[in-house]
C-alpha positions, 0 to 999 in steps of 0.5 A: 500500500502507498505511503504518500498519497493526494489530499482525495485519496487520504480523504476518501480513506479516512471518510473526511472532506478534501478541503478538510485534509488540506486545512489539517495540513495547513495549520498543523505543518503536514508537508504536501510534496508535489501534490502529496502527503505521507498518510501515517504523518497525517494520521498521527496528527490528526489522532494527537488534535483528537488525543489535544481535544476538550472531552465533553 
């Protein structure tokens, strides 16, 4: 399975929104090289916002 793959392909795997993939990418510092992103960087950032999330 590929590493590095386009903001469509993460979004369709992880069952979010493009625009979202990319606004992650932008405010946590996730590097997007020619057009794509290394998929086990971007799911670590997305489980430590959800980990930095309040409970409610």
């Amino acid at each position: 399975m590929a590493n590095h793959l386009t903001p469509e392909e993460i979004a369709k795997e992880m069952g979010i929104d493009r625009d979202e993939v990319i606004r992650v990418c932008m405010k946590e510092g996730v590097p997007i090289y020619h057009g794509k992103i290394d998929k086990y960087l971007f799911q670590a950032q997305l489980a430590a916002l959800g980990a930095a999330a309040p409970s409610r």
